[in-house]
C-alpha positions as CSV (number, residue, x, y, z in Angstrom):
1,X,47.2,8.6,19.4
2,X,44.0,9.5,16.9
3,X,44.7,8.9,13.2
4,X,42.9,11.7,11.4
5,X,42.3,12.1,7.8
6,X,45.2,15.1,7.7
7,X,47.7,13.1,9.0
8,X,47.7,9.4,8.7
9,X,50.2,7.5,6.1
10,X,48.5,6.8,3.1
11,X,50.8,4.4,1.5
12,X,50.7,1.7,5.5
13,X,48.1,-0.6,4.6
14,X,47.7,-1.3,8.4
15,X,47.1,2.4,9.2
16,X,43.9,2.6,11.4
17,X,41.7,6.0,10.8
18,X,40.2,6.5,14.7
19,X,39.5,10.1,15.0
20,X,36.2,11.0,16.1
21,X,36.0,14.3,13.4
22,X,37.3,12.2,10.7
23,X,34.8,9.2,11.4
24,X,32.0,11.6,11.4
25,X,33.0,13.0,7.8
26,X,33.5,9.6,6.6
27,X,30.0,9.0,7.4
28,X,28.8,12.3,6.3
29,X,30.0,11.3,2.9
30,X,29.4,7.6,2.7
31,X,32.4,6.2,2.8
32,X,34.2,3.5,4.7
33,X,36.9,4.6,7.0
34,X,38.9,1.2,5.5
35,X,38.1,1.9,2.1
36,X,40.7,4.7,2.5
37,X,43.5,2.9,3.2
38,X,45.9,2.0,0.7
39,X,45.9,-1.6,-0.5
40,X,49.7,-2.9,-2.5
41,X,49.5,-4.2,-6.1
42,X,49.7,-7.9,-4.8
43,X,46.6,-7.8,-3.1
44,X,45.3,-7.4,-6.3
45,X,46.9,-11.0,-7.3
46,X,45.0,-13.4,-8.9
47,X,45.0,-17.0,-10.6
48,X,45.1,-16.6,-14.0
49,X,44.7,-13.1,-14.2
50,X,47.5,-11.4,-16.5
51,X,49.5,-8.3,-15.2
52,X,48.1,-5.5,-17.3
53,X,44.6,-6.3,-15.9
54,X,46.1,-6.7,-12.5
55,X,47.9,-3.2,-13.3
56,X,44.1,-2.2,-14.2
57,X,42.5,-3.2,-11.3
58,X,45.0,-1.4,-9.0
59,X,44.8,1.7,-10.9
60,X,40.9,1.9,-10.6
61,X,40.9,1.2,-7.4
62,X,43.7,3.3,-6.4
63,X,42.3,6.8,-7.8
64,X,38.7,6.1,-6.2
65,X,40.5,5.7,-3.3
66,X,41.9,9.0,-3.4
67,X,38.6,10.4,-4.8
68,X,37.0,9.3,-1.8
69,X,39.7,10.4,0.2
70,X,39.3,13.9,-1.4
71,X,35.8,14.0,-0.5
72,X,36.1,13.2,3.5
73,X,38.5,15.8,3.4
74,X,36.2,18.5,1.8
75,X,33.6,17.2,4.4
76,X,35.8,17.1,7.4
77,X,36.6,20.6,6.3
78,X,33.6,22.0,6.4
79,X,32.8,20.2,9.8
80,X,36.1,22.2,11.3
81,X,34.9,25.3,10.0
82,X,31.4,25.0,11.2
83,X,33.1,24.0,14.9
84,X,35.0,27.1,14.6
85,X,31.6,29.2,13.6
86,X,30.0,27.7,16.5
87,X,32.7,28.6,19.0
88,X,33.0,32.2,17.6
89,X,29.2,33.2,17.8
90,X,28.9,32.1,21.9
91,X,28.1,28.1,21.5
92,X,30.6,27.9,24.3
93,X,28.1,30.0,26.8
94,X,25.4,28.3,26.2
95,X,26.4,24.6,27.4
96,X,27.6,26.4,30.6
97,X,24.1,27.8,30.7
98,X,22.8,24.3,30.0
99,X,24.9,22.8,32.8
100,X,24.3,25.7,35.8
101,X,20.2,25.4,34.7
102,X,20.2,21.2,34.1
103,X,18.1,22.1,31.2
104,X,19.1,21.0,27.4
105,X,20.1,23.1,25.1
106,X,16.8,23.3,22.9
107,X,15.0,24.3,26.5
108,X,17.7,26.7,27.0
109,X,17.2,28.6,23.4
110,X,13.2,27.9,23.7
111,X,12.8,29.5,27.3
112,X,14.9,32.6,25.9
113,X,13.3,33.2,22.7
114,X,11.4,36.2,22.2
115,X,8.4,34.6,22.1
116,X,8.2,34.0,25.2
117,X,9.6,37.0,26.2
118,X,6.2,38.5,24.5
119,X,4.4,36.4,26.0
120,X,5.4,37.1,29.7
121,X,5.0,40.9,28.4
122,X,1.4,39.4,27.4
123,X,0.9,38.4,30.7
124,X,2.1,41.1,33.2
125,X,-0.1,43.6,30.7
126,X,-3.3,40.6,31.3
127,X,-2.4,41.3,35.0
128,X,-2.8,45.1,34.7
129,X,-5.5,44.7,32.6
130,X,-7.2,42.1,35.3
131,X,-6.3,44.3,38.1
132,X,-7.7,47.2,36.5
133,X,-10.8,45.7,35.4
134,X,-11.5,44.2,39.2
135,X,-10.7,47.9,40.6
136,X,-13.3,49.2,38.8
137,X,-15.6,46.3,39.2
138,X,-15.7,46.3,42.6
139,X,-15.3,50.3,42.9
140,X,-18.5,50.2,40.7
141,X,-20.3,47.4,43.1
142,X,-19.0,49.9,45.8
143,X,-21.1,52.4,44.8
144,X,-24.2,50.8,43.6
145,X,-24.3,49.6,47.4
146,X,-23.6,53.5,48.6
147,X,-26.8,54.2,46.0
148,X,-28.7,51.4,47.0
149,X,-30.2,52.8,50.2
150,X,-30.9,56.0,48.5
151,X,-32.8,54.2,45.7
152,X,-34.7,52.1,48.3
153,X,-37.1,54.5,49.4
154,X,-37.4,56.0,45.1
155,X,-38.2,52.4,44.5
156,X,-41.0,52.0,47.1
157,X,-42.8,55.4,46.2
158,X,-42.4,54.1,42.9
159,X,-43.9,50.9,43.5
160,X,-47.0,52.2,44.9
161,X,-47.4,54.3,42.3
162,X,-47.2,51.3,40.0
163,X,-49.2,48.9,42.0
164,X,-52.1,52.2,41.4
165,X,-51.6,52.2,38.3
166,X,-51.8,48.4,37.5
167,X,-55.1,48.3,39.5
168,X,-56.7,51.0,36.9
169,X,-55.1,49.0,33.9
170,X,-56.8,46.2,35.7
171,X,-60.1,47.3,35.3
172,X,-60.0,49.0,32.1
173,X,-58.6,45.3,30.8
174,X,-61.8,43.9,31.8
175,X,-64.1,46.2,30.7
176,X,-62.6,45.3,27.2
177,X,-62.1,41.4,28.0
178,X,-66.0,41.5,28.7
179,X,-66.7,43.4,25.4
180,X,-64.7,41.4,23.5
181,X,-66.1,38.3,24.8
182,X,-69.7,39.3,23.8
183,X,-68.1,40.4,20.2
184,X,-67.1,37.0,19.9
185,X,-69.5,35.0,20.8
186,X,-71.9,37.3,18.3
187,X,-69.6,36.2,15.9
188,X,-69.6,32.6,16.6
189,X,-73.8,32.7,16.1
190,X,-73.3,34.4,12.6
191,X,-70.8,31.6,11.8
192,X,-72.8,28.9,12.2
193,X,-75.5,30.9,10.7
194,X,-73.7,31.0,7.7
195,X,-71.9,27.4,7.8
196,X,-76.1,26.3,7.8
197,X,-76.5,28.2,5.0
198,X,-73.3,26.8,3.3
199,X,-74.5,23.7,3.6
200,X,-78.0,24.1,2.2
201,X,-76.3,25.7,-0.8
202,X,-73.8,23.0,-0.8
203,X,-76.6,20.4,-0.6
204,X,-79.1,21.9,-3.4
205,X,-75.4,22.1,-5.9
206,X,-75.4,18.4,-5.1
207,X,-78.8,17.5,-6.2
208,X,-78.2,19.8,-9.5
209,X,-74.7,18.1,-10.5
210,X,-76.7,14.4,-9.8
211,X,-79.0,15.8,-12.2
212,X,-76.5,17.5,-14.7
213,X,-74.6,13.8,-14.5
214,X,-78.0,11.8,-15.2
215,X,-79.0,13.8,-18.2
216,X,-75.3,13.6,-19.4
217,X,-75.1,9.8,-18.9
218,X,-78.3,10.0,-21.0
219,X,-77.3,11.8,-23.7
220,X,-74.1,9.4,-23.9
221,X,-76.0,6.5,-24.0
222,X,-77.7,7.9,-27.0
223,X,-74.9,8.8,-28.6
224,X,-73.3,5.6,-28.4
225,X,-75.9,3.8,-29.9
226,X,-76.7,5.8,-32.8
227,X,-72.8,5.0,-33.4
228,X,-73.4,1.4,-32.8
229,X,-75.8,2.1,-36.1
230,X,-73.4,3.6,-38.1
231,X,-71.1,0.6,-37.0
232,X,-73.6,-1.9,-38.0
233,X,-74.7,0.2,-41.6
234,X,-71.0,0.5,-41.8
235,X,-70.7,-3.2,-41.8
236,X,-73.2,-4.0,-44.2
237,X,-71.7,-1.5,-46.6
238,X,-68.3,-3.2,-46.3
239,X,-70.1,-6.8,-46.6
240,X,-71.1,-5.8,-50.0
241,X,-68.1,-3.9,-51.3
242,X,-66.2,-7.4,-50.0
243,X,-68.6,-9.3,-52.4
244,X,-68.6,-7.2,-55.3
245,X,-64.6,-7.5,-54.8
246,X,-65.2,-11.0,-54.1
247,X,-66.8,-11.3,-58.0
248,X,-64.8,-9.0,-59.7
249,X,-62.1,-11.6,-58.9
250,X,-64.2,-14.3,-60.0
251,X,-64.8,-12.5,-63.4
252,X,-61.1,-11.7,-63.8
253,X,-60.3,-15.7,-63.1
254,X,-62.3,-16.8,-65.7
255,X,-60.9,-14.6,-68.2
256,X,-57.9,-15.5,-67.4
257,X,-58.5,-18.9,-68.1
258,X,-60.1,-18.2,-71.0
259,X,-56.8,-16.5,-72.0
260,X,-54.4,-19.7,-70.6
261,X,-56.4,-22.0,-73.3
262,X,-56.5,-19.7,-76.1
263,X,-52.3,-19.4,-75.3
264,X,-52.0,-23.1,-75.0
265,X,-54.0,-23.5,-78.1
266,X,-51.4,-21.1,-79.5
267,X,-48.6,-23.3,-78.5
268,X,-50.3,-26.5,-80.2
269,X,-50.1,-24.6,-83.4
270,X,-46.5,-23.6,-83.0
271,X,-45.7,-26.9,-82.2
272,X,-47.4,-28.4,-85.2
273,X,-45.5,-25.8,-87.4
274,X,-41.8,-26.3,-85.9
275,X,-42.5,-30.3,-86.3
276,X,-42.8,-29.8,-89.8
277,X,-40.0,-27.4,-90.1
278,X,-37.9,-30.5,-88.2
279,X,-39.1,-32.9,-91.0
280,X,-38.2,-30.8,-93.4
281,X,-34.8,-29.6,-91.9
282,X,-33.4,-33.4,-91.4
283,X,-34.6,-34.3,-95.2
284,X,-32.6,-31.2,-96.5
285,X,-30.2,-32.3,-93.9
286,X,-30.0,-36.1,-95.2
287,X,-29.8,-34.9,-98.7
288,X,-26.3,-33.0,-97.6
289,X,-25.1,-35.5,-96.0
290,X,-25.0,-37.6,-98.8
291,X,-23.4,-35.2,-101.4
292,X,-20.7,-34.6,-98.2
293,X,-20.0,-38.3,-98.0
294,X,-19.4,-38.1,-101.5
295,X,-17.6,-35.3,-101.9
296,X,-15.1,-37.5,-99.1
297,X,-14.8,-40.3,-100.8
298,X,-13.4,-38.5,-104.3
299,X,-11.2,-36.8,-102.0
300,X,-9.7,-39.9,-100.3
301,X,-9.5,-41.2,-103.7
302,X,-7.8,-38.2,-104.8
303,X,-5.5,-38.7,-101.6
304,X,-4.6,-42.4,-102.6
305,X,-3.2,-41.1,-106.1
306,X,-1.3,-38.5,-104.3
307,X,0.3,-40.1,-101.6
308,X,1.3,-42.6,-104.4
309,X,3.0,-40.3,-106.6
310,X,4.7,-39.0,-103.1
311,X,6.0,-42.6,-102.6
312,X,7.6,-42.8,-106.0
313,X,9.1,-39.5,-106.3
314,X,10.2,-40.9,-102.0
315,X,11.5,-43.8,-103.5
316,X,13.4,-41.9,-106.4
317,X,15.0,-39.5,-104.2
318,X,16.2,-42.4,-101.4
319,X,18.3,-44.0,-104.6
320,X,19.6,-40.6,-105.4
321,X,20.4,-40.7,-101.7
322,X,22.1,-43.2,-101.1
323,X,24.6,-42.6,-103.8
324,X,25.2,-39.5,-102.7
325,X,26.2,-41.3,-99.3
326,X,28.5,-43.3,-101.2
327,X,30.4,-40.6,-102.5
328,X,30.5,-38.5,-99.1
329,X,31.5,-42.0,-97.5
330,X,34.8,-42.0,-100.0
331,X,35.4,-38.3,-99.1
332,X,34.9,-38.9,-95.0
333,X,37.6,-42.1,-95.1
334,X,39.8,-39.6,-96.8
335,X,39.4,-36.5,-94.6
336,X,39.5,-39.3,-91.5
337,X,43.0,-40.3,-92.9
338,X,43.7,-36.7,-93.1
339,X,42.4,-35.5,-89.4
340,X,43.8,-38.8,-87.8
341,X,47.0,-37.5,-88.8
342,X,46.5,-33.9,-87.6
343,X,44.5,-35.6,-84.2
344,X,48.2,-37.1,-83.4
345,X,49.6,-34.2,-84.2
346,X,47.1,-32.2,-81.8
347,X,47.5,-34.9,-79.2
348,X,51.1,-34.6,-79.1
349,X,50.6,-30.7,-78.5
350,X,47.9,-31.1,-75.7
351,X,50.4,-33.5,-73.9
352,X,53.1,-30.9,-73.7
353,X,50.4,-28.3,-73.3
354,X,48.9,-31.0,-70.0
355,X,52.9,-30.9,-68.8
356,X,53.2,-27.5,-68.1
357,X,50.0,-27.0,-67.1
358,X,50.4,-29.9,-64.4
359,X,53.8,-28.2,-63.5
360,X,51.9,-24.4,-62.8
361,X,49.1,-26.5,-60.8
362,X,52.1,-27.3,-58.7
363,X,53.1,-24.0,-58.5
364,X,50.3,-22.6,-57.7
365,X,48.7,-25.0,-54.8
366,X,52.5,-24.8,-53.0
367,X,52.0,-20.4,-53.3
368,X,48.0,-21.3,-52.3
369,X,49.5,-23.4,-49.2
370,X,52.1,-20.8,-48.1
371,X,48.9,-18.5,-48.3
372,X,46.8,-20.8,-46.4
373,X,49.6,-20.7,-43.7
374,X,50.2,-17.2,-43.5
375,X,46.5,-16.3,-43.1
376,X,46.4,-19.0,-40.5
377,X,48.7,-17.5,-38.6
378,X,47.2,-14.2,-38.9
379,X,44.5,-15.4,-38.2
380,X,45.5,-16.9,-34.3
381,X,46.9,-13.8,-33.7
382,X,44.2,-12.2,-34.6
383,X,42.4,-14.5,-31.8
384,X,44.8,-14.1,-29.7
385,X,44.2,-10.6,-29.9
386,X,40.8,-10.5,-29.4
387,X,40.7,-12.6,-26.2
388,X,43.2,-10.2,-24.8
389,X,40.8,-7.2,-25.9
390,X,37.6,-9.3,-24.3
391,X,39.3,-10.2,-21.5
392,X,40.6,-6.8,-20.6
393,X,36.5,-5.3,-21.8
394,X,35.1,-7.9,-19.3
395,X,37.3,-6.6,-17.1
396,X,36.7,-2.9,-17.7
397,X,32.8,-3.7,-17.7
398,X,33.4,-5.6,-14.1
399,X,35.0,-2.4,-12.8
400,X,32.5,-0.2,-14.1
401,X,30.1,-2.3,-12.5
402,X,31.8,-2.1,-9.7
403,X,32.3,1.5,-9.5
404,X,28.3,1.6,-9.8
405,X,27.9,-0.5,-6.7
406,X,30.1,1.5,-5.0
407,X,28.9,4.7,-5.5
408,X,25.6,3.4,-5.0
409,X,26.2,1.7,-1.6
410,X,27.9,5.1,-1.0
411,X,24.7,6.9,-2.1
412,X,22.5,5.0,0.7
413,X,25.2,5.2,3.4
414,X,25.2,9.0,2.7
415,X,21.2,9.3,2.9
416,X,20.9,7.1,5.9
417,X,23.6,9.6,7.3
418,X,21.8,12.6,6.1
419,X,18.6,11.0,7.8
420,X,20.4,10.8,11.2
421,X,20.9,14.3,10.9
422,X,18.0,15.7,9.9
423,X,16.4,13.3,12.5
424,X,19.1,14.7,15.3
425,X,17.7,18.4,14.2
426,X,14.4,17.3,14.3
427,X,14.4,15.6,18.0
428,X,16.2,19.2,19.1
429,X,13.6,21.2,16.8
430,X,11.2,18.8,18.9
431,X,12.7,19.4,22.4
432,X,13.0,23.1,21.9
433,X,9.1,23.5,20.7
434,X,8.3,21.2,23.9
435,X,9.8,23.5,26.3
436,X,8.6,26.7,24.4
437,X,4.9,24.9,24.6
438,X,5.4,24.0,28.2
439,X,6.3,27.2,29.5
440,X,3.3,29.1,27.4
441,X,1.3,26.6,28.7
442,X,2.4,27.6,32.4
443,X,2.1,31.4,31.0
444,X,-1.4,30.4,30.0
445,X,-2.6,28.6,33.2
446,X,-1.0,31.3,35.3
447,X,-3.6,33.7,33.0
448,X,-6.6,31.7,33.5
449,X,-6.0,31.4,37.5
450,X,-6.1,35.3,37.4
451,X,-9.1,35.4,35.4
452,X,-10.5,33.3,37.7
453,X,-9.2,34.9,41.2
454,X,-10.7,37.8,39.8
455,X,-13.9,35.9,39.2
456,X,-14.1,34.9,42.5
457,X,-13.3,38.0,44.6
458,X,-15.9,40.1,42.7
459,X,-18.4,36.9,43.1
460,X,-17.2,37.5,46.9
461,X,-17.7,41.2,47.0
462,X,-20.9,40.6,45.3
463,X,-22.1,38.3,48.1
464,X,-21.0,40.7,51.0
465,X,-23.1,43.1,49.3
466,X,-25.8,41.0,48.8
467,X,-25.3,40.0,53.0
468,X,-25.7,43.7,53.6
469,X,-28.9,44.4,51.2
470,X,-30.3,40.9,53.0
471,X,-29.7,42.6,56.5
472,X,-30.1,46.0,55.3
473,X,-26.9,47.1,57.2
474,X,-24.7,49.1,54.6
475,X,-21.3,49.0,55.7
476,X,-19.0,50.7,52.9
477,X,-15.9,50.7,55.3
478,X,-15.9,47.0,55.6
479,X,-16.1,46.4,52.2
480,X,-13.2,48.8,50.9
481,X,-11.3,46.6,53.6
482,X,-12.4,43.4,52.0
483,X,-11.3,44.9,48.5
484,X,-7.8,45.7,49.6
485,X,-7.1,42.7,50.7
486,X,-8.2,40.5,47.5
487,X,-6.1,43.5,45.5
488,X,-3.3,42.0,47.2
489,X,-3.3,38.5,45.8
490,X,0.1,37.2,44.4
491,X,-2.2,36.5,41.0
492,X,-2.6,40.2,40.6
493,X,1.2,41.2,41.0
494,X,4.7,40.2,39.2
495,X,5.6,37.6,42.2
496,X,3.8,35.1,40.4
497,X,6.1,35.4,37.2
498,X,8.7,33.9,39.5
499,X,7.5,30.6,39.6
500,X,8.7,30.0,36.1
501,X,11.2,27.7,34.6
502,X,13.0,30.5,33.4
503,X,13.9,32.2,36.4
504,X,17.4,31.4,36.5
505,X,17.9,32.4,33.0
506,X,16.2,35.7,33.2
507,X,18.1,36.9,36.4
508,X,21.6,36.9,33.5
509,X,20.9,39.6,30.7
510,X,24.1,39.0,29.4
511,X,23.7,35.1,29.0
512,X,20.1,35.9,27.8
513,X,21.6,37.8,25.0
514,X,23.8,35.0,23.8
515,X,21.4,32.4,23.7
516,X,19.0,34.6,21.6
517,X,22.5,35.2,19.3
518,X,23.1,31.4,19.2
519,X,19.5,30.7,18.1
520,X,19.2,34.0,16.0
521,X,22.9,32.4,14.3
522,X,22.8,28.7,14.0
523,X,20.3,25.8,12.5
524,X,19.2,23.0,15.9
């Protein structure tokens, strides 16, 4: 028995879907027909795995099963419905017109499409046409041979008036031939009459230009060497202006010299003067130093006196010192009495003071350790926790990863079914424009071979008439004989449409009226 998608048990893991519909919507939609079947919670089992992500893993995989499910539904669906379309609008009719015919079904539609049914109308109004057009062909050639005779004799009259007529042109041609001639050649004497002519013109113009270019050349030369001169005067001119220069320079370099000596005598003099103002600078400066070295040697004396008055009145004050330390050294060993007393006192204080102290240190470290253990174990909860939350992320992440691949793979199962498809429609597409090119091309040919049949029997009428102007025997009987016969050729009637592939269909109006509905209705 088939399993369909409508009626197999989803919750039998070892359910098998087989039908041929259902398979076909599967692949329509990418899916698997096993990915449909419903898998336990165990299968989902795992090492190590905890039971909430096992509960997890079944659940995911659990409602894309039905989502795919869903889907292969909608598509087988909409496969059943378009079954049922096909049936209602003739589909039926036209396999059993592919099976009588042995033809496929894209022949079928293509051979009764109305194209071709134009085109066959095409061609029986071509054979009119032809038929028409070779009836009054050769009716026409008929009667040019009926008024060939009586043109015969128009046409010899006519010729001997021409050949008359000719001769006269004839002569009157060579009356003007001859005149012309002698025009010419009186022409051809004036030519070279005036080519001579030319060239004793063209000869003297020579011998002037020579001339013209001589006396030029002359005057060039001329003129060139009264520039040389100017060069040369030129020259000169600049030979002196260069030796004027040349002792203007001269004249400035001496005074310039003169000018150098007169400055260094200059300097002699200021040298002399700032020599003496030397000398006299280190006398006055001599002089100085010795009233400065004076002037330092009352002061150190002066310094002597005073640092020994310092020393005494240092002295004085040390004794006055140190009797003062005597007295303060009485008052200390009484105040030390005093604060070793109130020290003991004090110590005895900070010892009680240590005590308690000591005992709230204890207190405190035992509340810090009870802290330390609480927060401890917080804190491994708190770890415990988190690998619970990573474990079940990581495993969220894997699904969602998983659900990615899935619909992916699902994605390029459902374009590689789609290209199946559209390559199925194409192949009929294909086969249907085959047959519709085939039989236009038959169509055609049949066309052409009456275009050429009526080629020929004209070209044959035209020779019989051409036989009967060679013998000059006009025989319009025979002829009109000859030309019923040819306009009995199957190429200029409808007999010849019946060597068509599409015969059989034609001869069924009805059936011919379907398949134009089924092609008219449905997609290849």
């Amino acid at each position: 028995m088939a399993v369909s998608l409508t009626n197999f048990d989803e919750r039998n893991p070892q359910v098998v879907i087989n039908s041929p519909r259902s398979l076909q919507a599967c692949k329509l939609e990418g899916v698997l027909p096993h990915d449909l079947v419903f898998k336990p919670i165990d299968a989902f089992q795992e090492k190590n795995l905890s039971p909430r992500l096992v509960k997890l893993r079944f659940d995911f995989f659990e409602a894309k099963r039905k989502d795919l499910l869903a889907a292969s539904r909608r598509a087988r669906d909409a496969l059943v419905a378009e079954e049922r379309r096909d049936k209602e609008v003739g589909n039926n009719q036209l396999e059993l017109m592919c099976k009588e015919s042995g033809l496929s079904k894209g022949a079928v539609m293509a051979i009764t499409s109305d194209g071709l049914k134009l085109e066959r109308q095409k061609l029986r109004k071509a054979q009119e046409n032809e038929r028409s057009w070779l009836r009054n062909a050769l009716n026409n050639e008929l009667r040019q041979l009926k008024l060939l005779e009586q043109g015969q004799q128009q046409l010899q009259q006519q010729a001997n008036v021409d050949a008359k007529r000719m001769e006269d042109k004839a002569k009157a041609m060579k009356e003007i031939n001859d005149k012309r001639a002698q025009d010419e050649e009186r022409k051809a004497m004036e030519a070279e009459a005036r080519q001579r002519l030319e060239k004793q013109l063209a000869k003297e113009e020579f011998h002037k230009q020579q001339l013209e270019l001589k006396e030029r050349a002359e005057r060039e030369a001329e003129e060139q060497r009264r520039i040389y001169e100017r060069q040369l005067k030129e020259m000169e001119r600049k030979k002196l202006t260069e030796i004027e220069k040349a002792q203007k320079r001269e004249a400035l370099y001496r005074e310039q010299e003169s000018r150098k000596a007169e400055m260094r005598a200059q300097d002699l003099k200021r040298q002399d003067i700032l020599e003496q103002k030397r000398q006299a600078f280190e006398v006055a400066m001599s002089g100085k130093k010795e009233q400065r070295d004076m002037r330092v040697y009352q002061s150190i004396q002066a310094n002597m006196e005073m640092e020994q008055r310092r020393r005494e009145e240092f002295e004085e004050r040390q004794r006055q010192d140190h009797a003062r330390e005597d007295r303060l050294m009485q008052v200390r060993a009484m105040e030390a009495e005093e604060s070793a007393k109130k020290s003991f006192q004090n110590l005895m204080r900070r010892k009680v003071i240590q005590e308690e102290a000591a005992r709230k240190e204890d207190e405190r470290r035992f509340a810090i350790l009870e802290q330390q253990e609480d927060t401890e174990m917080r804190l491994l909860e708190h770890e415990q926790k988190k690998e619970r939350y990573l474990d079940f992320k990581r495993e969220l992440d894997g699904l969602r990863g998983k659900n990615k691949d899935i619909n992916v793979e699902r994605q390029r199962r459902r374009e590689e079914a789609t290209r199946e498809m559209v390559a199925e429609q194409v192949r009929k597409k294909d086969e249907k424009i085959d047959a519709l090119n085939m039989e236009r091309k038959k169509l055609h040919q049949i066309r052409r071979q009456a275009q050429s049949e009526a080629y020929r029997a004209r070209e044959l009428v035209k020779a019989e008439i051409m036989r009967q102007r060679v013998t000059s025997k006009y025989d319009s009987r025979l002829l009109e004989s000859k030309l019923n016969s040819l306009m009995q050729h199957d190429m200029f009637t409808p007999k010849i449409l019946q060597t068509s592939n599409s015969l059989p269909l034609l001869k069924s109006p009805p059936q011919e009226s379907t398949a134009s509905q089924v092609m008219s209705a449905g997609p290849l």
